[in-house]
PLY file of the C-alpha trace (Angstrom):
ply
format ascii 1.0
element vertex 302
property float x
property float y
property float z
element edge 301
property int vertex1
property int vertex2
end_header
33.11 52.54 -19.25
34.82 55.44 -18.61
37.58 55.60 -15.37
38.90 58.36 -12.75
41.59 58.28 -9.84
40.22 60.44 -7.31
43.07 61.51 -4.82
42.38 63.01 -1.87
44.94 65.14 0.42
43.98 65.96 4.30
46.43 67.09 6.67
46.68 63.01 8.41
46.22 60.97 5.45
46.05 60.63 1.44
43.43 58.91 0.24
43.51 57.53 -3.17
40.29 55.66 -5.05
39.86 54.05 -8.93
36.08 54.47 -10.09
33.90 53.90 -13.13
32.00 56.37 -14.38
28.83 54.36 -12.19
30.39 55.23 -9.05
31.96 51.99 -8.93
35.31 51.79 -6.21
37.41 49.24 -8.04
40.24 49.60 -5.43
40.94 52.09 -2.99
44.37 53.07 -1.05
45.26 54.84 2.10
48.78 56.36 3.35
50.07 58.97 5.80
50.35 62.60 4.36
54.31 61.97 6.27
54.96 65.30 7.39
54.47 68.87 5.74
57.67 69.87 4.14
57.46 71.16 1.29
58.40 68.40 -1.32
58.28 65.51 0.44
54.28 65.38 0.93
53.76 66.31 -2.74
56.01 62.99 -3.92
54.40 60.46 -1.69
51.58 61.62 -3.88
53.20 60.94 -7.06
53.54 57.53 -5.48
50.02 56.79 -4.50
49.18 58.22 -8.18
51.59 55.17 -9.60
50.50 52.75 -6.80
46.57 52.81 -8.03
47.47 53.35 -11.26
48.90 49.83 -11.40
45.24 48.30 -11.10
44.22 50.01 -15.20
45.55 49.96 -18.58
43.20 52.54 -19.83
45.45 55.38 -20.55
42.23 57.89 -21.06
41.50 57.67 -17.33
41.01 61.16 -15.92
42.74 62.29 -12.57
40.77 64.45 -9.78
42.01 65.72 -6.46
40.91 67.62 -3.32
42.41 69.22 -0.89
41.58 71.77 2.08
41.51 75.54 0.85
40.26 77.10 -2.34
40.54 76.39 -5.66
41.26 78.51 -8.38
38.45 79.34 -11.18
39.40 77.02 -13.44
39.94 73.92 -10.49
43.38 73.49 -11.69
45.34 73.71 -8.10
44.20 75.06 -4.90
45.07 78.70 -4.82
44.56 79.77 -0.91
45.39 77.80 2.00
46.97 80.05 4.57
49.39 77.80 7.62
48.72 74.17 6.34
50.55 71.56 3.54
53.37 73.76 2.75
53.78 74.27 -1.40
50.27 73.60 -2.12
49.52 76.77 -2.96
49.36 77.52 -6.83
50.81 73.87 -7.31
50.29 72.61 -11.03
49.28 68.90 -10.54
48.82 68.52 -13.93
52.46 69.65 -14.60
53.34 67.47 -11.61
51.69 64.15 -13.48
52.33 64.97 -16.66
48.24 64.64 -17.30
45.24 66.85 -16.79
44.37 67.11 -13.50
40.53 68.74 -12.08
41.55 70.03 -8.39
39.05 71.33 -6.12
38.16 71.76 -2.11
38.23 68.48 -0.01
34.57 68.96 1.34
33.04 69.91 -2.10
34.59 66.51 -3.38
32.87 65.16 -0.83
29.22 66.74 -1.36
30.08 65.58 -5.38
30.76 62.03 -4.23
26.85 62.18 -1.99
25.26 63.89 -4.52
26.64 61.73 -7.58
26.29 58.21 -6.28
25.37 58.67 -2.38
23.08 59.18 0.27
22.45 62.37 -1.06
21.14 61.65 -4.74
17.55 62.09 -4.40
18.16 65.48 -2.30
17.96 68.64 -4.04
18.90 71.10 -1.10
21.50 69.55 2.18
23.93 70.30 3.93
27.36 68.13 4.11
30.13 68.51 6.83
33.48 66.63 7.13
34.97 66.25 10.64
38.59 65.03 10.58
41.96 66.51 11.09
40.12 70.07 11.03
36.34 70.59 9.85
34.89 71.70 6.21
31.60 71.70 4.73
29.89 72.04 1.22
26.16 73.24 0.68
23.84 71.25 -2.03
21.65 74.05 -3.47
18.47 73.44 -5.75
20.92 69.82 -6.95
24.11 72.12 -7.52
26.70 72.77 -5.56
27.09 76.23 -3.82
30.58 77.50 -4.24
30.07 81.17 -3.67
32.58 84.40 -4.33
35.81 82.95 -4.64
34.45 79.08 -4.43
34.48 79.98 -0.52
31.06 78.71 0.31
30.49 75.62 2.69
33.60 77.08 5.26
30.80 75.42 8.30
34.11 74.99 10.19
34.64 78.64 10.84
30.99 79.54 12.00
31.24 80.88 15.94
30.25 77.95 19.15
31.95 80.64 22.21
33.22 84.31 20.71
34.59 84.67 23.90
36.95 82.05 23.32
40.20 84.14 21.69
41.81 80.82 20.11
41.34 81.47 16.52
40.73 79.31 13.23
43.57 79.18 10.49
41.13 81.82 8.93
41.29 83.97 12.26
38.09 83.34 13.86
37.63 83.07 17.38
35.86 80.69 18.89
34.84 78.40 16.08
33.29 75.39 15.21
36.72 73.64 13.94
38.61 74.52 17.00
35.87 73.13 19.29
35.88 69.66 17.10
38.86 69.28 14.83
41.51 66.36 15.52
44.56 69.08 15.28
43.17 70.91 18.30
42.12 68.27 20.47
45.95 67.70 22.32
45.44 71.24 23.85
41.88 70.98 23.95
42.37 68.02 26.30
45.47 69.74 28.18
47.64 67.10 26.76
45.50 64.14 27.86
44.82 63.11 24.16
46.32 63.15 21.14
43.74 62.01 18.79
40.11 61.68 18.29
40.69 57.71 18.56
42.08 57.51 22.29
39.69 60.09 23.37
36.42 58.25 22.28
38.68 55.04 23.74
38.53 56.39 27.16
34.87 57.94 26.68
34.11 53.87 26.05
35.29 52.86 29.35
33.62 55.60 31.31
36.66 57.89 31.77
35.01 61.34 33.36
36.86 63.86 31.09
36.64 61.61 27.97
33.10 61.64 28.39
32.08 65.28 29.49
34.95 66.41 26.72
33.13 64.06 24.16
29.83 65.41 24.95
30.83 69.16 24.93
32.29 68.05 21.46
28.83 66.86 20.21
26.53 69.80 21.34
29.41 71.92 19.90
28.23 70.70 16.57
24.60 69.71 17.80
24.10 74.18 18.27
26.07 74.66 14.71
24.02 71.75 12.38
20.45 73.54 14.35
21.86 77.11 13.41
22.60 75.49 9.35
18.99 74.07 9.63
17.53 77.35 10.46
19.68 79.20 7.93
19.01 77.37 4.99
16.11 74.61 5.58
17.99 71.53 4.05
16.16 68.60 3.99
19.48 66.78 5.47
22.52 67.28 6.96
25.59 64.68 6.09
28.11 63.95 8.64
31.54 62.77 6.41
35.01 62.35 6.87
37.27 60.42 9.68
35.11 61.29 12.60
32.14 58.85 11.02
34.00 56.02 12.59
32.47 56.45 15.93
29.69 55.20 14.27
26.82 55.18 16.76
29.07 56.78 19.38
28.79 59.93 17.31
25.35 59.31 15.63
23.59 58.82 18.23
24.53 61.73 20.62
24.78 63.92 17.92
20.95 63.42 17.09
19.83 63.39 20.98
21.36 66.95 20.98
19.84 67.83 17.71
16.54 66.67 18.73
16.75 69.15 21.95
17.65 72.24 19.81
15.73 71.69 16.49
13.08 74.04 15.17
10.11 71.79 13.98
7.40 73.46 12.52
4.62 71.34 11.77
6.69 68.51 12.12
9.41 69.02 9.82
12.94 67.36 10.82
15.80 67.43 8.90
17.18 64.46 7.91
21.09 63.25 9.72
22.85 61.09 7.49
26.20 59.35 7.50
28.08 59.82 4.20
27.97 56.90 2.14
31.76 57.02 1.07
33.00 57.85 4.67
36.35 59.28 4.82
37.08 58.27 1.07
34.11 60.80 -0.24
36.61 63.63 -0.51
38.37 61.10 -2.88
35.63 59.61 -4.76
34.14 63.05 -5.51
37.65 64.59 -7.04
36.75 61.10 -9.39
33.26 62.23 -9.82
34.40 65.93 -10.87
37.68 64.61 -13.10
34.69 62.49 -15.18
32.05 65.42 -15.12
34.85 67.87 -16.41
36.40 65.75 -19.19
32.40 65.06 -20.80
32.04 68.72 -20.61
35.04 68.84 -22.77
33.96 66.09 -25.11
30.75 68.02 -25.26
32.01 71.16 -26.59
34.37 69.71 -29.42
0 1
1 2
2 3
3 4
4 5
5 6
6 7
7 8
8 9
9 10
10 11
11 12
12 13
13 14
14 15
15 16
16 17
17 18
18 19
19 20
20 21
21 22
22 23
23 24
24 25
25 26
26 27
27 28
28 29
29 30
30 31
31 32
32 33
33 34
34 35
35 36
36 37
37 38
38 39
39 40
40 41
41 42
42 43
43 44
44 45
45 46
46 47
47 48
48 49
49 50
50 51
51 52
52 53
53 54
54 55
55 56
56 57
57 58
58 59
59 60
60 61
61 62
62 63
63 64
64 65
65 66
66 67
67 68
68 69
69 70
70 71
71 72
72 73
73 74
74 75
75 76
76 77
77 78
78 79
79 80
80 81
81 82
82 83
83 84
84 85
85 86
86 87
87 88
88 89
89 90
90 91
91 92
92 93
93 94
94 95
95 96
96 97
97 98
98 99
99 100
100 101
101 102
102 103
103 104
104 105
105 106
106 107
107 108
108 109
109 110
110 111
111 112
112 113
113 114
114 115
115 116
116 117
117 118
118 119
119 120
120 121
121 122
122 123
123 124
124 125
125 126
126 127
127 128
128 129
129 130
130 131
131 132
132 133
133 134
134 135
135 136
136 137
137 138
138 139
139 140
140 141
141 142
142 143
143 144
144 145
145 146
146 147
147 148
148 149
149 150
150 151
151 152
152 153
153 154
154 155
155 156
156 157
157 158
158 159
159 160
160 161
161 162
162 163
163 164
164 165
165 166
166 167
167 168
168 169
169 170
170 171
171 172
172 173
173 174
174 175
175 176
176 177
177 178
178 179
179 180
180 181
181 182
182 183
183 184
184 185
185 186
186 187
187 188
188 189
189 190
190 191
191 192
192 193
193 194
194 195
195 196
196 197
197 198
198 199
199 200
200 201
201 202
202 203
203 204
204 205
205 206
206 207
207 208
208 209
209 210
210 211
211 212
212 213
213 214
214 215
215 216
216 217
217 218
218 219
219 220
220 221
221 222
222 223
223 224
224 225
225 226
226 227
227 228
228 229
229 230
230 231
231 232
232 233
233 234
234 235
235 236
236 237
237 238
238 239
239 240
240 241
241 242
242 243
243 244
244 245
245 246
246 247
247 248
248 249
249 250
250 251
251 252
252 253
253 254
254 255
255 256
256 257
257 258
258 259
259 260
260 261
261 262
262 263
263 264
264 265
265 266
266 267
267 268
268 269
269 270
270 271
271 272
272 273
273 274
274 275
275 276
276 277
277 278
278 279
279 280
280 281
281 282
282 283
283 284
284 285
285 286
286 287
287 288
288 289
289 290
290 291
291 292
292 293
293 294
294 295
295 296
296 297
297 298
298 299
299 300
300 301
């Protein structure tokens, strides 16, 4: 049975997975991204590539990885990210490992992981968003993935919650969605009370007043956004991924309260909110998924 090493880069962590061709994790690996300097984040990669690659001898295991921005038309390195991961721009990871490497965006991975081998695999048309260190999305079309002009599609995190609100996205919106949720806003968000997702959802637990009312702003934030998706495109679900999922029913559950106020339902219809399957590894397990899917193709056409 064929292998992959799906690697995964977000601006907080690397995530690093070994799969069969089933979908199967047979290990998995986590580390801080340590910093943004140019250089330094790209070899603690190298060493999460040698770290996992410890666990197979099969030298005709494929590599994947994702990473926030676009990729390029043939996947082979992410070719726009404006402000973030300095270097990462037009980097050749396959030069870089010395094997072929399939690159593409974090929260298409991610979709590819759902679609492949998780909740999303008897869906033909959903919706998937990742809420982490910023937020990204994908959009499952007729059972393909929608990448759009420029493999832009699925950029959910830069749709408008206040316009009135001048503080703008990395890709100069004001007032969006990522701003309003994302982990790298939330110190200034929070006027310095909290530095990460984690502590604020901490204090929310023990009834702190701001926690909560900040929390809850949050999670109609993204309540308004998933109903204006739904009304958009009619998916028959909407997957909530990445490092936010650990809230578990502290998300779930006040998410879908505040979707159930602002839903349209006609004749009944509700869309379906699902937590990924892979969590915050899906972005990792779906660069897998695409490094396999890209190297039959290739067998194929010899």
């Amino acid at each position: 049975m064929r292998k992959a090493i799906g690697i995964d880069i977000g601006g907080t962590n690397i995530k690093a997975v070994l799969i069969n061709e089933d979908g199967t994790v047979l290990n998995q690996l986590k580390s801080k991204t340590k910093g943004e300097v140019d250089g330094i984040w790209q070899e603690k990669i190298k060493n999460v590539l040698a770290e996992i690659s410890k666990y197979t001898l099969d030298e005709s295991i494929v590599i994947g990885l994702s990473a926030p921005g676009l990729a390029n038309d043939s996947n082979t390195s992410i070719s726009y990210l404006p402000n973030r991961l300095p270097g990462l721009e037009n980097f050749n990871w396959s030069e870089y490992f010395g094997k072929p490497t399939s690159v593409l965006n974090d929260a298409h991975a991610a979709l590819i992981a759902e679609s492949t081998f998780g909740v999303l695999k008897n869906f033909n048309n959903a919706i998937l968003v990742t809420l982490g260190t910023g937020v990204g999305g994908a959009i499952l079309l007729e059972g393909k993935l929608y990448q759009g002009l420029a493999q832009m599609a699925g950029h959910l995190g830069h749709s408008i919650t206040h316009s009135n609100n001048d503080e703008q996205s990395i890709l100069g919106m004001p007032g969006s969605l990522e701003y309003a949720l994302g982990n790298y806003s939330l110190e200034k968000r929070s006027h310095g009370k909290f530095k990460n997702t984690y502590t604020l959802l901490e204090s929310a637990r023990n009834g702190e007043t701001f926690a909560t009312w900040l929390w809850l702003d949050m999670m109609r934030n993204l309540s308004l956004s998933i109903c204006s998706w739904i009304n958009t495109f009619s998916p028959q679900a909407i997957v909530i991924a990445g490092g936010m999922t650990q809230a578990g029913d502290q998300l779930f559950n006040t998410l879908q309260d505040f979707i159930d106020l602002y839903e349209f339902r006609p004749k009944g219809k509700k869309t379906e909110l699902l937590q990924a399957k892979y969590l915050d590894f899906s972005g990792a397990i779906g660069a897998g998924a695409f490094a396999l899917k890209n190297s039959q193709q290739e067998i194929t056409s010899i």
